[in-house]
N, C-alpha and C positions, 0 to 999 in steps of 0.2 A: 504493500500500500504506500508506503512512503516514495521506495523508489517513483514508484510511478504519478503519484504528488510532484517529488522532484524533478521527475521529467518533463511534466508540464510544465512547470512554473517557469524553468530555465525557455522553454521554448515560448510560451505563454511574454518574458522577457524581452526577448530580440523583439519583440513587436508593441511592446507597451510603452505608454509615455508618464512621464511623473503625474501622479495624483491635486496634486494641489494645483490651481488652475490661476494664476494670477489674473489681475485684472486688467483689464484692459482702457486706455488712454481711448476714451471716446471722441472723436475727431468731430466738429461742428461742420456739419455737411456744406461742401463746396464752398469751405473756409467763413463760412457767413457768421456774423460777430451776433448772438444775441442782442447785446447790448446796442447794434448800431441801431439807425432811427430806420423806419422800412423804406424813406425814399431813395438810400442808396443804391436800395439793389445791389450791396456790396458781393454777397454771397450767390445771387441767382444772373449776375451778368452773363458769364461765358454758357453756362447752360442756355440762356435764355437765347443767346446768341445761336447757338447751334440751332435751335428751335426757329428762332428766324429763315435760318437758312434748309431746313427739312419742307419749310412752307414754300419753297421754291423749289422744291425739287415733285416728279411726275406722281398725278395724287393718288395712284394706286401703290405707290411705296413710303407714304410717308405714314400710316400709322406703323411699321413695319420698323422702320426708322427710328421714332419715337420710342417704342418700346426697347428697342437694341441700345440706344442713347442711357436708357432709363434703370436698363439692367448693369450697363459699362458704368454707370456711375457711381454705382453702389461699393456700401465697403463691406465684404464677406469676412467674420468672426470664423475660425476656421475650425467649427463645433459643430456637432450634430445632437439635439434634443429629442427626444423619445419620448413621448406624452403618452398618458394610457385612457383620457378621459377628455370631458369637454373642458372641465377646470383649466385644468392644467395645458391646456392647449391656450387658452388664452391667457393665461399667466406668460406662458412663453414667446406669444406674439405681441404682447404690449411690452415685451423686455425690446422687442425691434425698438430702434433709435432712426430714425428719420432712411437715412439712405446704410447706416450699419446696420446687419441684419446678418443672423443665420439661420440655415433650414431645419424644419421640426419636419417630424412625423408621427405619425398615431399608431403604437401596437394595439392591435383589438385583441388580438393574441389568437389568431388563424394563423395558419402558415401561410397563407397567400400574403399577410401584414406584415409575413417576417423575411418572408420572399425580398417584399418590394423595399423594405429598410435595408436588409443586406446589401441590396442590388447597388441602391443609393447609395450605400454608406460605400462600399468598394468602389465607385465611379466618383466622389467626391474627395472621398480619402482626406476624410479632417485628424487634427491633430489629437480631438479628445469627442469621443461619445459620451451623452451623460441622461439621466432619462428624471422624468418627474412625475410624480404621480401624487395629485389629488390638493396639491399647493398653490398659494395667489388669494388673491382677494375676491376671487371670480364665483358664481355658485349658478351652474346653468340650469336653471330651473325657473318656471313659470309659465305666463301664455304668452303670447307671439308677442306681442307689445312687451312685455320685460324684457323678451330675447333682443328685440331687435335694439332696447336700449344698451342690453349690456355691447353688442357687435358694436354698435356706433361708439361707446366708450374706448372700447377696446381698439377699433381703428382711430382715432382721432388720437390715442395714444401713441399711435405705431408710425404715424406719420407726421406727425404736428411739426418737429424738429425742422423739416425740410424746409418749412415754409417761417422757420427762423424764430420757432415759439420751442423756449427750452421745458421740459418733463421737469417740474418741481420735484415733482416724487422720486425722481431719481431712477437707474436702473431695479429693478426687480425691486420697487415701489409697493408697498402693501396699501397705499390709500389710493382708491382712484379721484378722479379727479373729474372736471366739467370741463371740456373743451371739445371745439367744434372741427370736424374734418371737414364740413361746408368751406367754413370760412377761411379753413389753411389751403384747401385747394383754391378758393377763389384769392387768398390772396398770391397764389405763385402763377396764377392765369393772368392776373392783373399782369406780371411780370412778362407774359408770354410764352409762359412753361406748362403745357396741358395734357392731361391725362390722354393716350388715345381712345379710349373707348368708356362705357359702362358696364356696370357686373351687374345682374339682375341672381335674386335669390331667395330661397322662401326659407323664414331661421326654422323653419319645423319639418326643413328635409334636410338629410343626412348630408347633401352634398356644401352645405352652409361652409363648413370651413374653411373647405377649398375657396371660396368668395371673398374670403375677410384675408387670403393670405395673397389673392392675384389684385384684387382693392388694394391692400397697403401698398406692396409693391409698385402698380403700375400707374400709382395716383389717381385710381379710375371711379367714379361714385359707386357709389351703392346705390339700388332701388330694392325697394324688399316690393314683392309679388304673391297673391297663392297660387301655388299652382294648379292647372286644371288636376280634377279631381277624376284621372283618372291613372291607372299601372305601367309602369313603365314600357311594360312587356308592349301594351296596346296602341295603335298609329292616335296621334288626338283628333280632334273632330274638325272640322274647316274653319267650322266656330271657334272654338278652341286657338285653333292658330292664327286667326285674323285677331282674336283679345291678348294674346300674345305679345304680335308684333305691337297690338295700341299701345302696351304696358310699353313695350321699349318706347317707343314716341315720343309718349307722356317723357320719361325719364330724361332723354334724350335734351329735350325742351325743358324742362328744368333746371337743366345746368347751367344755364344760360348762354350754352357755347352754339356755336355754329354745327348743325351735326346735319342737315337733310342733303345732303351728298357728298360721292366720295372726294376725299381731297381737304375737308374741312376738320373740324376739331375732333367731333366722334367720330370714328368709322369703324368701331369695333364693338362689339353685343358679347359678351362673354356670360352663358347662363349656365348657372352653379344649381342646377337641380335635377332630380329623377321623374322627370317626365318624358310621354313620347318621346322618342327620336325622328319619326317620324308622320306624316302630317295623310290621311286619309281623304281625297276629295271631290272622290264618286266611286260610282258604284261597282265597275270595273277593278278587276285583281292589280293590273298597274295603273291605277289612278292616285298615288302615292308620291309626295313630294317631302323629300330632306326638311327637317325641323328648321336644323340650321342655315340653309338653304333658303328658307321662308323669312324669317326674322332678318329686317334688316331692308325689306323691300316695304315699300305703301302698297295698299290697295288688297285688294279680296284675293287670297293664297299667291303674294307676292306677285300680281300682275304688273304690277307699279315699275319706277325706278327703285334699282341700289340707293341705299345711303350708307351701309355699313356692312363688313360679313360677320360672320359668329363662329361662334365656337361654343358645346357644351359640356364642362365638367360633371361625372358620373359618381354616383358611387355610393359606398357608405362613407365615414368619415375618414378610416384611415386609407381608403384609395381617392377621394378627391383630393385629402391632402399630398399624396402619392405625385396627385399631377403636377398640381400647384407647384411645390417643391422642386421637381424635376425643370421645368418650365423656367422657375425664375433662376435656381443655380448652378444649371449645368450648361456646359458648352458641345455642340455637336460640332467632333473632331474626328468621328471614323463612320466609315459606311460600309454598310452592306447590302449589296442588291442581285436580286436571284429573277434573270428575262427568262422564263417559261416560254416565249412567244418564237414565233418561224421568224425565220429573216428573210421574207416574202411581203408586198405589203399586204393589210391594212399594218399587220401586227411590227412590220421593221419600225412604224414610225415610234415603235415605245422602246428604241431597240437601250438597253439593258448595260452592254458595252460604250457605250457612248454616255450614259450617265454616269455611269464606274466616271469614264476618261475626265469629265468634266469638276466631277467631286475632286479627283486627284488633281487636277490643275490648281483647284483649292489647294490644296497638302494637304485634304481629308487622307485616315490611313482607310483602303478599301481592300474590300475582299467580294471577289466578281464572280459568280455563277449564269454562265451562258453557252450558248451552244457549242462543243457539243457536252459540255458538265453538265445541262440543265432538266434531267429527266429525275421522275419519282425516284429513281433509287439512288441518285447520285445525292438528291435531297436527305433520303434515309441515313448515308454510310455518312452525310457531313453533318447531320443533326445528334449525330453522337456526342458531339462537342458542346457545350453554349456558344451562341453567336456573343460575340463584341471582344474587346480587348481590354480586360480589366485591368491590366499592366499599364496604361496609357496615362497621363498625366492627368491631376486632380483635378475632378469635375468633369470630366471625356465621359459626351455620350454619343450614341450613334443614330444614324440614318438608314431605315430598312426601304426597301425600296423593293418590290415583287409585283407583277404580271403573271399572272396566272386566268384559268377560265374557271367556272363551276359554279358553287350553290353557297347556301347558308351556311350549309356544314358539309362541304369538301373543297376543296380547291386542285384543279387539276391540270399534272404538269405530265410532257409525253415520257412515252415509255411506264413500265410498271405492269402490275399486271391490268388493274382498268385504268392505269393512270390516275387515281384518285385519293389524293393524300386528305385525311380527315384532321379533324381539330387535336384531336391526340399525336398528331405529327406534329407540332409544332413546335420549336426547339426551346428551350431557356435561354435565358439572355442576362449575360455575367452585367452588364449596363440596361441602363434605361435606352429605352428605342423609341425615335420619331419613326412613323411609317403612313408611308402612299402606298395602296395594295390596287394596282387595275383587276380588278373582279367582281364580279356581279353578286349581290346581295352580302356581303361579308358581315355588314354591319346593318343585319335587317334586323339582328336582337342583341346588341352589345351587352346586355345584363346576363347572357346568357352563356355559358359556356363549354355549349355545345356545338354552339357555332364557330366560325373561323375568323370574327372579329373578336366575339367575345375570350376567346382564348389565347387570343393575342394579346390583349388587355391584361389578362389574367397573367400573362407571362412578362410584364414591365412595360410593355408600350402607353406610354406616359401625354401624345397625341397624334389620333389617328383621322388619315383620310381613308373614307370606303364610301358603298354605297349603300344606301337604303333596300335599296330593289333593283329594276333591271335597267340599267340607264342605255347600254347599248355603248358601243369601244366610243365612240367620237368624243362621249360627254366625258369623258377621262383627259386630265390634261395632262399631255403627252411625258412621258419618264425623264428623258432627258431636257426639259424642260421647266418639269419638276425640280431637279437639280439646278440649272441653272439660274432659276427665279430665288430657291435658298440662296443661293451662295451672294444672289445679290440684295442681302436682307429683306426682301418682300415677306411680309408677316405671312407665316406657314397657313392660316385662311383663307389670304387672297392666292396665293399661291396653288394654292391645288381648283381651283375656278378661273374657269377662262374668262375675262374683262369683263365682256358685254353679253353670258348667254341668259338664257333666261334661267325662271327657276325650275331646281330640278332635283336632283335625288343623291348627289353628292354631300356626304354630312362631314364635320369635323368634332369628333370628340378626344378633349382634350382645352386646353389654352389654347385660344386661337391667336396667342400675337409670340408664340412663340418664332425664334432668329435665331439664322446665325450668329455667330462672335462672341465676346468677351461677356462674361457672367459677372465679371466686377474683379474688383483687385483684393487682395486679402490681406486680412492686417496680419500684424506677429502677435503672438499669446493668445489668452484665451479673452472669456469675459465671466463674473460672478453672478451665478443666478442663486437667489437663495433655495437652498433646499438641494439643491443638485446631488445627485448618485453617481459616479463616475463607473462608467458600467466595466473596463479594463478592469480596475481595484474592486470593485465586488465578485466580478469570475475569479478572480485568482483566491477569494474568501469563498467561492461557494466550491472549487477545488478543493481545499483545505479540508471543508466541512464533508466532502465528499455525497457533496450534491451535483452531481454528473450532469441530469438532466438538465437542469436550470444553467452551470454552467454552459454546456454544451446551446443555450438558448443566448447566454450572451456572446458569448463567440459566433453563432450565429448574425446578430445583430451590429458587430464589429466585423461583419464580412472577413472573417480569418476562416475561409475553409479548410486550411491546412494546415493549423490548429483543431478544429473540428474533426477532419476526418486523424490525425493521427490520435487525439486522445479517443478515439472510436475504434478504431484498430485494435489500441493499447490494451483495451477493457475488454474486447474480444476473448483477446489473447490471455492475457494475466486475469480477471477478475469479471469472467463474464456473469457471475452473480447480479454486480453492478451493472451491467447494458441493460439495458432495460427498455421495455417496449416505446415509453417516451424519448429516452435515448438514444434510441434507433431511429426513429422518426425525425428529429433533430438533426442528424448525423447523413440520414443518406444522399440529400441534395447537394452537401458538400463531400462525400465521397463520388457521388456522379463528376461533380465541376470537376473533381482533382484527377479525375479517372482512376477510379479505383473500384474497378468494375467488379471483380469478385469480390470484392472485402464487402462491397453494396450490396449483392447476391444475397451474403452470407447475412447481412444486419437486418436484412427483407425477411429472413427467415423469424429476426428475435422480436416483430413485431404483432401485436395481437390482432387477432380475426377483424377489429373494427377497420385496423391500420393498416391491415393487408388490400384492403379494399378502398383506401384512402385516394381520392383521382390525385394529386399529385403524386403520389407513390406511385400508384400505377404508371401515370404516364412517364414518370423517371425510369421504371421497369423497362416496358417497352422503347423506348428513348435509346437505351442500352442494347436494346435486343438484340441490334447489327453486328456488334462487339461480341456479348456474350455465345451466339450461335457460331459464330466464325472460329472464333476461340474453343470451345467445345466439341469441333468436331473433330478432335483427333483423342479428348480423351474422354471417355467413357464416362466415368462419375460425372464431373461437370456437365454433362450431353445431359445424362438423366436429369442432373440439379434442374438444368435450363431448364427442361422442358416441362417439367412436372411446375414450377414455378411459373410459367407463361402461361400452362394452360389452365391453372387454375384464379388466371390472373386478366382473362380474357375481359374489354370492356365491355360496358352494354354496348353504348353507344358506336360502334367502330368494330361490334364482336366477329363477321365475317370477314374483316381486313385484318383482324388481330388471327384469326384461326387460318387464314389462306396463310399465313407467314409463316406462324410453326409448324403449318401441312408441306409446307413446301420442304420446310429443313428434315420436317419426318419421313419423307416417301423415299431418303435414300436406303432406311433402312426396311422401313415397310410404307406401302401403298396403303394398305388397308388399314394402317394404325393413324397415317397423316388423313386418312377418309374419314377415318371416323372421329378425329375433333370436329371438323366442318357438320359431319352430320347429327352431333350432340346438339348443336344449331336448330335444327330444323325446327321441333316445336312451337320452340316460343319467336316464329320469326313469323310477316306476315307475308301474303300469296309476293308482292314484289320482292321484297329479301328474299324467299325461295328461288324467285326466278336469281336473283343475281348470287346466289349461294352454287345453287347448279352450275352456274357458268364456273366459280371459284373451283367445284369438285372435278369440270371436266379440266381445268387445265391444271390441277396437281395429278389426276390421272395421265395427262401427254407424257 
């Protein structure tokens, strides 16, 4: 026991940082002197000035502009906060200081919330993790009018500074206070410095956070909304989305800025709630117009002129803040893009290779799958890996970029056996991922993730373009195109819609003003929140105590896979008493990242009957499968492990794609033993699964 204490600790070591967090020299934003009088304008001239000159530039890139201006200028603390509640989420967002700020997240404590803090936390690579729970002055509780008081406190907190009004209260302040975010944005408008858009959100849905954290940030108002009263899952009503867009209008006009077209003050809708994504507007199957898509245009299911695009944040709390987060601190620095398509036209004009070429003329770092790499199974033997580069410099996220054909829940690239890669294909992602996917319906149920939007989401894509429904290849704006309107800061909204078409079925979920470029500069040290947990200094206390699990959950959350899987290994091996089913669980997403594919096999095995069936497990199983069947056929034991473990590990959703794989790997030894997983099947499938089951049984019979 001890050794293996001390083995961790030392290696636990080489990656830790000292415990005590100094404080940090808070800089008065773009040097502006409290004290001077406000006609100087001492501290908002050159900003203001840049802002002069974005209004001269072509007005489908100036809120794009703005926002890239608004994130460069910011000073990043180089921390990451862990909140577990609403409390505490706003205790850590009113510790932001005008333009110094660092990114929070919310564990709800699913693995999908530990997924996407890991991801984060390995792509930003701060100096100290530290997490808070249940601290501040904050108590989110009451009916909509107390919430919407406390959000407006809590912004008018997080931003006042900018606009050269110092926080009495100090950092991590236990009094709040009375001041107004109206009046601090209107007095840095008066200067010429303007938010590009408005955040519209309802405090009594889940996606509220996300709204108070792209607000502070992007200087952008708040309008609180209810939303229609109807499930996310369902398109809303034409009604519905014509009171919609009035609510933006209204908001719009309130600011008192310039907003009814594009090129003027607002040109950006960013709505932070779970509603439709989609917009219903007759009776016909494709009579279905993009949420987003709608909002933003006048007139009855946006017949009107543009005045702004949009974008909408999803989620529970801890995946809007997931977006937020990603959106305002990270920088897209590497790409990856997979052309499915013929180099024939219509499909050459998305050709795939030429937006690689164009990212790298940036110095994005890329990794290109195109013809002839770009079939089903060349997908499968590369999705062994996770996609991004989490070795890349602090804050590096990436750009996925894929062309594919198919449905809600498949996507289909040539070659394979039908060619049809399901939602349980889709790879992990060591970073957060921006993604354009050219395919039809991807994102017909993003809350879903059965689908192939929704499980892209699921997997870190932090903002996505898809489609609603069947928009047909032309209403897709072209891949390399795509790349090249990023690279020239066009806010990733306008960007994925062509100027002038009309409205249609392309949606963006996520921040829609998310840019290229610079995330802000970073100070040195840390900053004092009170209360703070240093989560490094308590793993190396819950090691001690020989609380594996919980350990193994903070190294999780400090993105140290390889910490993770070796004290996993270790406990295997020496004291498999202590692995334990929660431990296991914990453990094999970072034994997948690290490759350590049997050790993962083998910790699949210490997991209970709930966790055996767990769809992230699973799909890390299968994920593997390329690997593990390759690997096993030469030796016997492992052959058996495999198979016995796959086959009792078959999805629902995917169970004919998951059974033609290990029929395929089983007919070298028998025919009729690889037959009869496919016909374990038959049952519970219905009359069209048969038909496409049959076709799977004659071609493991060829």
């Amino acid at each position: 026991m001890k050794r293996l204490i001390h083995l961790m600790s030392v290696l636990l070591l080489a990656n830790s940082v000292a415990c005590a967090q100094p404080d940090v020299v808070v800089p008065t934003p773009m040097g502006h002197d409290p004290d001077s009088s406000k006609s100087d304008n001492a501290g908002t001239g050159t900003l203001a000035s840049v802002f002069a000159q974005i209004n001269e530039q072509d007005p489908i890139r100036r809120a794009g502009l703005k926002a890239s201006v608004l994130r460069q200028v910011q000073r990043v603390v180089p921390i990451v906060v862990i909140v577990e509640n609403a409390d505490s989420y706003l205790h850590a967002i009113e510790n932001w200081e005008g333009v110094v700020r660092f990114p929070v997240l919310w564990d709800d404590g699913t693995s999908r919330s530990r997924e996407d803090i890991a991801r984060f936390v390995r792509s930003f690579d701060p100096e100290h993790v530290i997490k808070l729970n249940g601290l501040g002055s904050w108590s989110w509780i009451g009916n909509r009018q107390e919430k919407q008081d406390i959000f407006e406190q809590v912004l008018s907190k997080a931003i006042n500074q900018i606009a050269g009004k110092p926080n009495p209260s100090g950092i991590g302040g236990a009094n709040p206070i009375e001041m107004d975010w109206e009046e601090s944005l209107k007095d840095l408008a008066d200067t010429g410095i303007v938010g590009p858009g408005i955040v519209m959100t309802d405090v009594l849905d889940t996606a509220w956070p996300g709204a108070l954290a792209v607000s502070a940030a992007r200087l952008q108002p708040i309008s609180f909304v209810t939303i229609p009263d109807s499930p996310m899952r369902l398109p809303l009503s034409s009604e519905d989305g014509d009171a919609l867009e009035r609510a933006a209008e209204h908001a719009a006009k309130r600011t008192g800025r310039s907003w009814n077209e594009i090129g003027d003050d607002i040109d950006m809708v960013t709505l932070a709630m779970n509603t439709g994504t989609m917009i219903k507007t007759g009776g016909s199957a494709r009579a279905r117009l993009s949420t987003t898509d709608r909002i933003g245009r006048t007139e009855s299911n946006g017949a009107g002129e543009r005045w702004a695009w949009c974008g909408q944040i999803i989620g529970n709390e801890s995946q809007s803040v997931y977006q937020a987060m990603c959106a305002l601190f990270l920088e897209i620095d590497q790409g990856f893009v997979w052309d499915g398509y013929s180099n024939k036209p219509p499909w050459s004009a998305y050709d795939g290779t030429k937006a690689a070429d164009a990212l790298k003329e940036a110095e994005l770092d890329v990794e290109l799958y195109d013809q002839p790499r770009y079939t089903l199974e060349d997908w499968k033997y590369r999705m062994v890996r996770p996609v991004g580069n989490a070795e890349g410099k602090p804050g590096s996220s990436g750009l996925f970029l894929m062309n594919s054909k198919g449905m809600s829940n498949m996507f289909q690239l040539p070659g394979g056996n039908d060619g049809q890669g399901k939602p349980g294909d889709i790879p992990l992602f060591d970073v957060p991922m921006a993604m354009h996917i050219v395919h039809s319906f991807s994102l017909a149920k993003p809350a879903a993730r059965t689908t192939v939007g929704g499980r892209f989401l699921e997997r870190g894509v932090y903002v996505y373009a898809g489609s609603v429904d069947e928009p047909f290849l032309g209403a897709f704006v072209q891949t390399p195109m795509i790349a090249n309107r990023l690279i020239g800061k066009i806010a990733f909204a306008t960007a994925v819609h062509y100027d002038n078409a009309d409205v249609w079925k392309i949606t963006v979920i996520g921040d829609p003003l998310v840019t290229f470029g610079s995330a802000g500069q970073r100070l040195d040290g840390g900053i004092k929140i009170a209360g703070a947990i240093d989560v490094d200094a308590e793993s190396k206390q819950l090691l001690k105590d020989q609380s594996f699990a919980n350990a193994m959950k903070n190294l999780v959350l400090l993105g140290n896979d390889s910490a993770v899987a070796r004290l996993a290994i270790a406990l295997m091996k020496e004291q498999p008493e202590d692995y334990t089913s929660s431990a296991a669980m914990m453990s094999i997403p970072s034994l997948f990242r690290e490759g350590e594919f049997t050790e993962m096999l083998n910790a699949y095995d210490r997991l209970s009957p709930l966790g055996k069936v767990d769809d992230l497990m699973q799909d890390i199983l299968w994920l593997s499968s390329p690997y593990l069947l390759a690997r096993s056929a030469d030796d016997p034991d492992l052959r058996i492990h495999v198979g016995a473990m796959l086959r009792a590990n078959i999805r629902e959703n995917q169970s004919i794609e998951d059974a033609e794989t290990l029929a395929m790997f089983l007919r070298d030894q028998s025919v009729d033993q690889a037959v009869g997983v496919l016909e374990a099947l038959r049952p519970t499938l219905n009359e069209n699964q048969r038909k496409r089951l049959d076709k799977a049984i004659a071609r493991v019979r060829k």
